[in-house]
N, C-alpha and C positions, 0 to 999 in steps of 0.2 A: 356665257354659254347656255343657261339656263331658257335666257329668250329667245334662243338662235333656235334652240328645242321646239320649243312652243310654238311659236311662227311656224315651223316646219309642222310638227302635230296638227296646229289647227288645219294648216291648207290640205294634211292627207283626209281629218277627218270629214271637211268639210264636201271634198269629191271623193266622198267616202265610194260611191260603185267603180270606179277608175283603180282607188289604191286596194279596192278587193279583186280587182281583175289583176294585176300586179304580181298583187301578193300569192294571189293562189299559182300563178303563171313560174313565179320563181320555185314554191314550193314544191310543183310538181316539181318541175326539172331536176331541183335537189333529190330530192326523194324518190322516182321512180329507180336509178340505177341503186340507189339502196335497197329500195324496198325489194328489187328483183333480186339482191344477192342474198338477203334475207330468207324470202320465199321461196328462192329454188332452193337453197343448204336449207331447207326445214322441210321441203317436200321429196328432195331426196334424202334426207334421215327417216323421213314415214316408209319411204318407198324401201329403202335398202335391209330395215330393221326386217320386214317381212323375210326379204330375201334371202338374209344372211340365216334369219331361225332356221332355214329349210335347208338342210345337208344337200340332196341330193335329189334329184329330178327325173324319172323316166318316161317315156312318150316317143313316138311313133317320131320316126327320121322326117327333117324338114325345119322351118324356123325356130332356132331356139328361145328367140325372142316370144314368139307367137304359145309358145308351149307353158310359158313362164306367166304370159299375164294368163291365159286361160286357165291355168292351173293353182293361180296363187292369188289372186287378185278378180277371176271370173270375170273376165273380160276378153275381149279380141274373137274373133271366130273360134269354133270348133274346132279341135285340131284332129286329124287322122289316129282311128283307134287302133291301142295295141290291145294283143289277144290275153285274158284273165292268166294264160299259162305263164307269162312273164313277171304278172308279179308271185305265180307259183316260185319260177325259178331260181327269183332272188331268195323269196323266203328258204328254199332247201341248200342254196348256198350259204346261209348260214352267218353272211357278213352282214349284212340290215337287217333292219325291221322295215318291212313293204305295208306301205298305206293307201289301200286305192281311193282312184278318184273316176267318179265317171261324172261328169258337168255338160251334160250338153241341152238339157231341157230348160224350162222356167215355168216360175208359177207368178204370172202378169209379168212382172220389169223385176221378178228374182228371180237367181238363179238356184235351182234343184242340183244338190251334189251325193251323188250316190260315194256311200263313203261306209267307214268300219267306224265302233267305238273309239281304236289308238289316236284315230285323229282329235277327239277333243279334248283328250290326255296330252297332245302334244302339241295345239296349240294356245293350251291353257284355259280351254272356255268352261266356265263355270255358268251353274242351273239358278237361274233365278226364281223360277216356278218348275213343278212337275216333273217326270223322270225322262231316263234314257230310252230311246227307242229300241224295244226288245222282240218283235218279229215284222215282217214285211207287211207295209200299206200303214206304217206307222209314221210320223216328220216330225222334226224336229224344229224350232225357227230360231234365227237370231234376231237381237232387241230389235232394228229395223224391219227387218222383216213382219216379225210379228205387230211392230205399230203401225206399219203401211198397210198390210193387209187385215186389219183390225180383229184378230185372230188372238184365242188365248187356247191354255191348255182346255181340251176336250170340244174343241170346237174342229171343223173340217178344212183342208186347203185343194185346190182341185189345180193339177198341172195342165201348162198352157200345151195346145196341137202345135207342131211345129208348122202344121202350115193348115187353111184354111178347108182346103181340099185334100183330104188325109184317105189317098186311093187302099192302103195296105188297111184300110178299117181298125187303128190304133185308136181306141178312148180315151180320152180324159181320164187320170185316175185321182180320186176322192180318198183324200190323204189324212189320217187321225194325226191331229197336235198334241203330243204328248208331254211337250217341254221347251221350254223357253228359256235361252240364256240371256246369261243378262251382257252388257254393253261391254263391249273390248273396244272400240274405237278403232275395230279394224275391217277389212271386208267381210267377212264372216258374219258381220251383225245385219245385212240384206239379205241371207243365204236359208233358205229351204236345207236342211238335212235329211235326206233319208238312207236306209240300206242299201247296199248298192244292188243288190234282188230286185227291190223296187225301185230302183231304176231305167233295171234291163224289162219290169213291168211293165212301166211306163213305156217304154220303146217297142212296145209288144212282142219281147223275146219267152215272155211266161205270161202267161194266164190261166183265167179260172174260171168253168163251165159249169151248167146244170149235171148233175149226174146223168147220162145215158145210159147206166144200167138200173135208173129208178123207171117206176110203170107210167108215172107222169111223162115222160121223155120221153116217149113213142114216135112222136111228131117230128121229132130232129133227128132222129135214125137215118141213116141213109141206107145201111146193110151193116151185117151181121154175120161174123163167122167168127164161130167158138167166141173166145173171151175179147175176139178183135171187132171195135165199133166205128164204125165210119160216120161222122155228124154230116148233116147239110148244113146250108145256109142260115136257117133256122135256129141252131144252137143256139142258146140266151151265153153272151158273156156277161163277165160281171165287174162291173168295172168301179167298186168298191170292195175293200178287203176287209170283211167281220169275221169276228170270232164261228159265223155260221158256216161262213163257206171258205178259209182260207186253207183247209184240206184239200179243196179243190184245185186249188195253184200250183203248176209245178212249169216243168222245164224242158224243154226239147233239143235233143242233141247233146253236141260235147261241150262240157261247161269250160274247159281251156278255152275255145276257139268265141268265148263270149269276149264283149268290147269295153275296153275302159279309154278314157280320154288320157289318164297319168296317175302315174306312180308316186309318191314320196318315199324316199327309200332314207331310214334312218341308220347311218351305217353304224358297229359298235365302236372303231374307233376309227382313227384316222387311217391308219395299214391296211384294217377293213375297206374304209371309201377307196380308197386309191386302187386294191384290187377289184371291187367291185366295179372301178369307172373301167378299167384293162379289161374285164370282160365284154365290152359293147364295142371294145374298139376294133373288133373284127367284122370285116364284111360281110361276112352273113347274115349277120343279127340286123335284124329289124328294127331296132329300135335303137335310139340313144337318149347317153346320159348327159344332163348337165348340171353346174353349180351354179342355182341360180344367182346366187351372191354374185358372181362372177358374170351372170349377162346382164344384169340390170346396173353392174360397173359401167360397162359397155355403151348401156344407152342412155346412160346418167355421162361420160363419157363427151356423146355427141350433143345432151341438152346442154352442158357446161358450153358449148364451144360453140353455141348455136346463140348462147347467151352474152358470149363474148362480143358476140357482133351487135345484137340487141343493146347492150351498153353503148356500143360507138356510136350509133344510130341517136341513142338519147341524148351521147356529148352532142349530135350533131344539130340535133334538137335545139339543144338547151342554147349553144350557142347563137341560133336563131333568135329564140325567142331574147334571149339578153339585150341580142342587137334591137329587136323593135320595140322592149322599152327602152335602151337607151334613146329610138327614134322617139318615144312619145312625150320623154322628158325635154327631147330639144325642142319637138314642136309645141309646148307646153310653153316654152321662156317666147317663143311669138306669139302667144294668147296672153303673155302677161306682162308685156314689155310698159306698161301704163300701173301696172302695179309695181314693177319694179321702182321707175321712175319716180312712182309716189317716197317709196322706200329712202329712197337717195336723198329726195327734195324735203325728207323730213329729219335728215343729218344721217342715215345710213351709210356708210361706208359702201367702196364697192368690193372690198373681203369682205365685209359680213353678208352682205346679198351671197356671193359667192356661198358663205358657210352655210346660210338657209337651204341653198338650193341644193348643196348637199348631201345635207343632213338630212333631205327629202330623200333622195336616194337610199341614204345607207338605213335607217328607219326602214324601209320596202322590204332592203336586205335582208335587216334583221327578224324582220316579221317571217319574210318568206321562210327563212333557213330554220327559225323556231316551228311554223307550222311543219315543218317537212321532218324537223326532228318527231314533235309530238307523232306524227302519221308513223315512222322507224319504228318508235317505243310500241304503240300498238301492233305493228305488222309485227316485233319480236314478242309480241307477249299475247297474241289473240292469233298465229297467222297460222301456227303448229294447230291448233283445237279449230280454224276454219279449214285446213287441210284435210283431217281426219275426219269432217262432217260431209267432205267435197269427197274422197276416197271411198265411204262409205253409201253415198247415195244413192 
């Protein structure tokens, strides 16, 4: 048996780029429907963990889908803003704790999330460097963010225009870093933090002017009665927020009817959520709730079963590819029918010719199915920590 080995061995070695096309041929085939059941149950365990932390969801009526990555994960378009009085409303009803969110900007390829202190309380993120952001035109970064944009504490981050052509004259606004967390492995580590004030800043719902009732500001007067001042065009804004002029900053209008992108609503216990979800379910209200745990079920759901076919697709594969080695091992025995012959004519049996040829085969096998294992072992032990680097980017 030893030499039946051998003979086999040499002849793989010896058309060694043949039995490496082969082998990696079988392995894949092995391996892809594992490795994809591997990799999706470990990129929906990333995806749903998020999910599930998050009780409760508010956001202007339309995809729930759409309100969940944009709110949890900063991704998918903008969704339709609800007005600041709704997460008033939750807070005076008394069953959550409301956590705003308003995400509609970027600073480059991050995303700026106008937010309150509770949310780093309750997504657990800890300060690797520097403190909390404590008044407006102050940000905060995640470890991403802050390595991308090569930013640390006390250096500046400047928010991108939403478009190139910015007719309503909104600036850039030049954002103090004041603290960096350090790495969660979660989306939050690409994310710009600021107040959510300097948000609605950013959006140009508040800003901040020269004084015109200093004697230097003559020039941007437009007129004058009593203590009421009318600017031209002329007014300097100021599209950085210091300690000089952040008196300067204020607000116009009714602060209810201001825009958030969502809500997180932490309800205090379950009798709480469930009332709290009974109030949106009336038609009037503008807005609805969901559980995201429950819509990324959903879409986790259709990736399962979208996967399922992707599998059949690979059986269908594989079986392909099986048949044309087995094509290459037949047309193999008509390139070596003078080697066989030798075989015979030197006292070989024609079972042990047979056992060679084989033992060629199952050698393939066994290579192939160890490679395709070894690929398993990594994709379950490397595939979670390439997910979380893929989630975060």
């Amino acid at each position: 048996m030893t030499d039946i080995l051998f003979l086999a061995w040499r002849y793989l070695a010896h058309y060694r780029v043949k039995t490496a096309i082969l082998v990696t041929s079988i392995a894949l085939i092995v391996f892809l429907p594992v490795g994809l059941n591997v990799l999706v149950g470990q990129s929906a365990e990333q995806l749903t963990a998020r999910a599930e932390a998050t009780p409760l969801l508010v956001g202007a009526k339309g995809s729930p889908l759409e309100l969940v990555l944009s709110s949890l994960y900063f991704e998918s378009d903008v969704p339709d803003d609800i007005p600041w009085a709704e997460l008033e409303a939750i807070a005076d009803s008394g069953l959550a704790q409301p956590i705003p969110l308003d995400a509609r900007f970027r600073a480059r390829a991050h995303p700026i999330v106008g937010t309150s202190l509770e949310y780093f309380d309750f997504r657990g993120l800890r300060l690797a460097e520097g403190r909390r952001m404590a008044v407006v035109g102050e940000c905060m970064l995640g470890a991403r963010a802050a390595a991308d944009l090569a930013v640390g504490v006390g250096d500046a981050v400047l928010s991108s225009p939403e478009s190139l052509f910015d007719l309503a004259g909104v600036y850039p606004l030049r954002m103090r870093v004041v603290g960096v967390f350090a790495a969660s492995h979660t989306p939050d580590d690409r994310v710009v933090f600021v107040d959510v004030k300097t948000s609605w800043i950013i959006q140009g719902l508040g800003h901040g002017h020269q004084d015109l009732a200093a004697a230097g500001a003559a020039a941007a007067v437009l007129k004058q009665e009593g203590n009421l001042i009318t600017a031209n065009a002329s007014v300097v804004q100021y599209n950085e927020i210091t300690p000089e002029n952040i008196d300067s900053f204020h607000f116009h209008g009714d602060l209810g009817e201001y825009p958030l992108t969502g809500v997180i609503a932490v309800p205090r216990d379950e009798k709480s959520g469930v009332l709290l979800m009974g109030r949106f379910e009336r038609p009037e209200v503008a807005a609805q709730i969901v559980r995201p745990a429950t819509v990324m079920t959903e879409l986790l759901d259709t990736v399962f079963t979208v996967r399922a076919y992707v599998v059949a697709a690979i059986g269908f594969a594989g079986v392909g590819t099986l048949a044309t080695a087995a094509l290459v091992f037949l047309l193999s025995l008509r390139l070596r029918e003078r080697e066989i012959e030798t075989i015979v004519k030197i006292g070989g049996s024609p079972m042990r010719v047979a056992a060679i040829l084989v033992s060629e085969i199952v050698v393939v096998l066994v290579l192939g199915a160890a490679f395709a294992g070894v690929l398993a072992v990594l994709a379950s032990r490397y595939g979670s920590e390439a997910i979380r680097l893929w989630i975060t980017s």
